[in-house]
C-alpha positions in Angstrom: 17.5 87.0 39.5 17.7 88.7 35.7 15.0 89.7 34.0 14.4 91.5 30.4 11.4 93.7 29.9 9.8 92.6 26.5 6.8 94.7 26.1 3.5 95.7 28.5 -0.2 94.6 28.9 -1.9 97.9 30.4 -0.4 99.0 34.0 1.7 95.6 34.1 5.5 94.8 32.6 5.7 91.8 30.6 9.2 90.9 32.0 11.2 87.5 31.0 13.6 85.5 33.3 16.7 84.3 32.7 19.8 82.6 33.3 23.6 83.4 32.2 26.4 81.4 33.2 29.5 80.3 32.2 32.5 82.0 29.6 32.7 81.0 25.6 30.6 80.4 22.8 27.2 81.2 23.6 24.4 78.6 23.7 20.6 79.6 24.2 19.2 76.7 25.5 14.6 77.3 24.6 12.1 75.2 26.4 9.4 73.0 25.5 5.1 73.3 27.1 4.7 73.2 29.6 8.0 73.6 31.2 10.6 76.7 32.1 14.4 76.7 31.5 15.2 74.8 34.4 14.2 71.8 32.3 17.5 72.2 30.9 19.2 71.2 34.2 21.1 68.2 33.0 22.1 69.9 29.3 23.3 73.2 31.1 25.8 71.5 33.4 27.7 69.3 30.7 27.3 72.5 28.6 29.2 74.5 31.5 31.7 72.1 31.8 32.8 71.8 28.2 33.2 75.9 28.1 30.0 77.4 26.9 28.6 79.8 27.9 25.2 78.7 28.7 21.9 80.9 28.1 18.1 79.7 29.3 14.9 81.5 29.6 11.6 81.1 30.7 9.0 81.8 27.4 6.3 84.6 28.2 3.7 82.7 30.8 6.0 80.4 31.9 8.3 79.5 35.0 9.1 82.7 36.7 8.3 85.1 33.7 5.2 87.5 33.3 2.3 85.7 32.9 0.2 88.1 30.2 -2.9 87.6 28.6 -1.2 88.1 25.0 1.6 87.4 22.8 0.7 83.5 22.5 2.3 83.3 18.5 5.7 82.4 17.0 6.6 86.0 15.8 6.0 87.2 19.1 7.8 84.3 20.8 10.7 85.3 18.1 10.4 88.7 19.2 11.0 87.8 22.7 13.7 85.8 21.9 15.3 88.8 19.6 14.9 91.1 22.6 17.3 89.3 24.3 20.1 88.3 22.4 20.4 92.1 21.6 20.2 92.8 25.6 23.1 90.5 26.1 25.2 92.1 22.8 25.6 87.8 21.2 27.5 88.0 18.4 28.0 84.3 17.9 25.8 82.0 19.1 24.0 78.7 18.7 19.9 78.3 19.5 18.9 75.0 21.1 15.0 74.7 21.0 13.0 71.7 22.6 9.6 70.4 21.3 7.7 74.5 21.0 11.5 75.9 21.5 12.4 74.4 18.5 9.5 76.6 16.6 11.3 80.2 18.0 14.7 78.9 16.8 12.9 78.2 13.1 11.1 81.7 12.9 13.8 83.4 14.8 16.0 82.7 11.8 13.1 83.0 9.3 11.7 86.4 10.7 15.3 87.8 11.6 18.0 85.9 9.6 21.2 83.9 10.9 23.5 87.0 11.0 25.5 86.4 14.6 23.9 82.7 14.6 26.4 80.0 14.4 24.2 76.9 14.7 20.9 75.1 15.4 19.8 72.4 17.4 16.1 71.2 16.9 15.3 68.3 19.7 11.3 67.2 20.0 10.5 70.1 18.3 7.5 70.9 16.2 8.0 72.5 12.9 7.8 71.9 9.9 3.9 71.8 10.4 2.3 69.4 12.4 -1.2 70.1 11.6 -2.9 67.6 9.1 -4.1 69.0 6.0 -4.3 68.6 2.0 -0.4 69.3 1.6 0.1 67.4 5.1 -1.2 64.4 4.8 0.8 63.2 7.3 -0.2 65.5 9.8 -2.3 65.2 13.3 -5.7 65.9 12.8 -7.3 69.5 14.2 -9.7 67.2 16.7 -7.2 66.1 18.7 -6.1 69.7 19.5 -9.3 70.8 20.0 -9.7 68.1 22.4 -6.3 69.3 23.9 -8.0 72.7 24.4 -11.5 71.5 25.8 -9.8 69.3 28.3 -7.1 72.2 29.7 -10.2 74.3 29.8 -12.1 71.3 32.0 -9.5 70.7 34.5 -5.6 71.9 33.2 -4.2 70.2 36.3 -6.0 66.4 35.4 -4.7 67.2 31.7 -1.3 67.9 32.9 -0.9 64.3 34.7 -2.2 62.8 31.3 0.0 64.4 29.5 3.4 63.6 31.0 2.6 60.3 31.1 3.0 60.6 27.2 5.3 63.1 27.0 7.9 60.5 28.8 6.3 57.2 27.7 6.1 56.2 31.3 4.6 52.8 30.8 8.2 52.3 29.6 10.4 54.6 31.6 9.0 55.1 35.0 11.5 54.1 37.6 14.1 52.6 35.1 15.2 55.7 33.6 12.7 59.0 35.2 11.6 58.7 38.5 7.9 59.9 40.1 10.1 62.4 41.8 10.9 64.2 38.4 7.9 63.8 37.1 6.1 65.0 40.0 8.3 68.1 39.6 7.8 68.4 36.0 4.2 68.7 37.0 4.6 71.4 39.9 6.1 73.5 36.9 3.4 73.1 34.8 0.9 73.7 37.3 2.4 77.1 37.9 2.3 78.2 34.6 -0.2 81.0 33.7 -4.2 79.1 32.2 -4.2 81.9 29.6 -0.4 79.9 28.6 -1.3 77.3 28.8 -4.2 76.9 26.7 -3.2 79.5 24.2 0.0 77.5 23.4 -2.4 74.9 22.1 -3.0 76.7 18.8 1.0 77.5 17.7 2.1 73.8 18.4 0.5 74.0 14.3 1.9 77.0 13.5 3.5 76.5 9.7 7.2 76.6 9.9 7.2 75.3 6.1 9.0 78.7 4.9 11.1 79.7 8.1 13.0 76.3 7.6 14.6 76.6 4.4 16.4 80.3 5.5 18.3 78.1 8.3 21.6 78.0 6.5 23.8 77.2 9.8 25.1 74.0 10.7 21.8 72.0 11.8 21.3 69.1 14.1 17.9 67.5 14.7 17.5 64.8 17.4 14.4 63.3 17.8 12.9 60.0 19.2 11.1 57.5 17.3 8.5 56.3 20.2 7.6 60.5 20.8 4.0 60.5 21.2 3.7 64.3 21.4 5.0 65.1 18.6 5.8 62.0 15.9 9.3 62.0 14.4 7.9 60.9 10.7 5.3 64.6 10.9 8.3 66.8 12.8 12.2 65.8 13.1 12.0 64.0 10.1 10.5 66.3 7.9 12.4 69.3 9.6 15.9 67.4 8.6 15.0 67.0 4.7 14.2 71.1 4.7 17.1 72.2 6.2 20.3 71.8 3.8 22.9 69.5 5.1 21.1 69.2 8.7 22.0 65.9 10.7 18.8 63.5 11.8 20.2 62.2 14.9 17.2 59.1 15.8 16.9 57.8 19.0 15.4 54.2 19.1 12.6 53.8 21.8 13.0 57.7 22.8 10.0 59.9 24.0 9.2 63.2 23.5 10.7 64.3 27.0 14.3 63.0 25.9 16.1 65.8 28.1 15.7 63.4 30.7 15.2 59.5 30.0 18.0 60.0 27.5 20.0 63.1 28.7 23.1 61.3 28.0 22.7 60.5 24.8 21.2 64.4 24.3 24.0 65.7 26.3 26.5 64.1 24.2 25.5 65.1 21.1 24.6 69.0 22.0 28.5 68.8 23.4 30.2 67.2 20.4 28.2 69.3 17.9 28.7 72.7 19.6 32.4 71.5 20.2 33.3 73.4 16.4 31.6 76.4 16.3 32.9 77.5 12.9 29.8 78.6 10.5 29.7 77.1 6.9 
């Protein structure tokens, strides 16, 4: 197993884990709350077999990375991220970010720039700004995050079965096209994740994005699903499309938030054909 030190907390290494496989273009694969990398399962293997080289990590609290008690905010997160493209020497490489991955691939570019970044895939992600307010209308109101917090602080392990049963619409989906077997494992992943994570995440799913989304100046797809429940297309993908110049709004009609799996083949397809030219603009 590979791991990248990032920074400490006391006596104790914070240490991310990660995966590297495959020859080419690089792709960076970013996960969404409250998974790990492995989430990418069905991406990384078309990935592989198209030529990329195929990157994944877990984020700081997560899967089988440190789980500290700090360094729960984007420019942190971007840090992180930062740390180890310049372990692995990328040069030219593309950042795919789902649902909170798509908020490190929006202030990696806004903190560090695109040099050595040849495109951008947001899927389910979060930015612009998700968080309602008087130049957000649109936006999801602060009580519902708060009530996010108060009910991982209750019971995080009730909260977690709640919550993938939105995050992949399973009054639709369930055993037509995600079985209890995946979601049961989606929720075995969660459940190992560090509490401080987990709650402390809460808070940066609002983090403002507003000004890291206009430096993105690389070939940009969004995809996003119309049914998400998570995060709504018209407050996120939408938005995050009209900011970007020239960006691609791929909508997917009935889709969930957790689209890496009820529609990987529509996903898959997509993140191959638009990584297939890797020339930058």
């Amino acid at each position: 197993m590979a791991f990248i030190n990032v920074g400490n907390e006391n006596s104790t290494s914070i240490d991310l884990y990660y995966e590297d496989h495959g020859s080419g273009a690089a792709v960076i694969l970013i996960h969404g709350y409250p998974l790990n990398g492995a989430s990418w399962e069905k991406q990384t293997a078309a990935l592989l077999a198209a030529g990329c080289r195929v990157i994944t990590y877990d984020r700081r609290g997560f899967g089988k990375s440190s789980q500290p008690t700090t360094g729960y905010d984007y420019d942190t997160f971007a840090e992180d991220l930062r740390k180890l493209v310049r372990k692995l020497e990328l040069e030219n490489f593309a950042l795919v970010g789902f649902s909170m991955g798509g908020g490190e691939v929006a202030r990696y570019i806004g903190k560090y720039g695109s040099q050595g970044v040849s495109k951008a895939v947001f899927v389910s992600s979060i930015p612009p700004f998700l968080l309602k307010a008087a130049d957000n209308a649109e936006g999801v109101d602060l009580a519902v995050f708060q009530g996010i917090e108060k009910a991982i602080t209750a019971d995080r392990y009730a909260f977690f079965t709640d919550f993938f049963k939105n995050f992949y619409n399973l009054d639709v989906f369930l055993g037509e096209q995600i079985s209890d077997e995946v979601v049961r494992a989606s929720w075995n992943v969660a459940a190992s994740a560090s509490p401080t994570a987990s709650l402390a995440c809460v808070a940066t799913w609002y983090t403002d994005f507003r000004k890291d989304l206009p430096r993105v100046d690389v070939p940009t797809l969004v995809i996003h699903g119309d049914a998400d429940r998570i995060v709504p297309l018209a407050v996120s993908g939408q938005k995050t499309a009209s900011m970007i110049k020239g960006a691609r709004l791929s909508k997917v009609e009935g889709g969930p938030h957790g689209l890496l799996w009820t529609h990987a083949d529509r996903v898959t397809g997509e993140l191959v054909e638009f990584l297939g030219s890797r020339t930058r603009r």
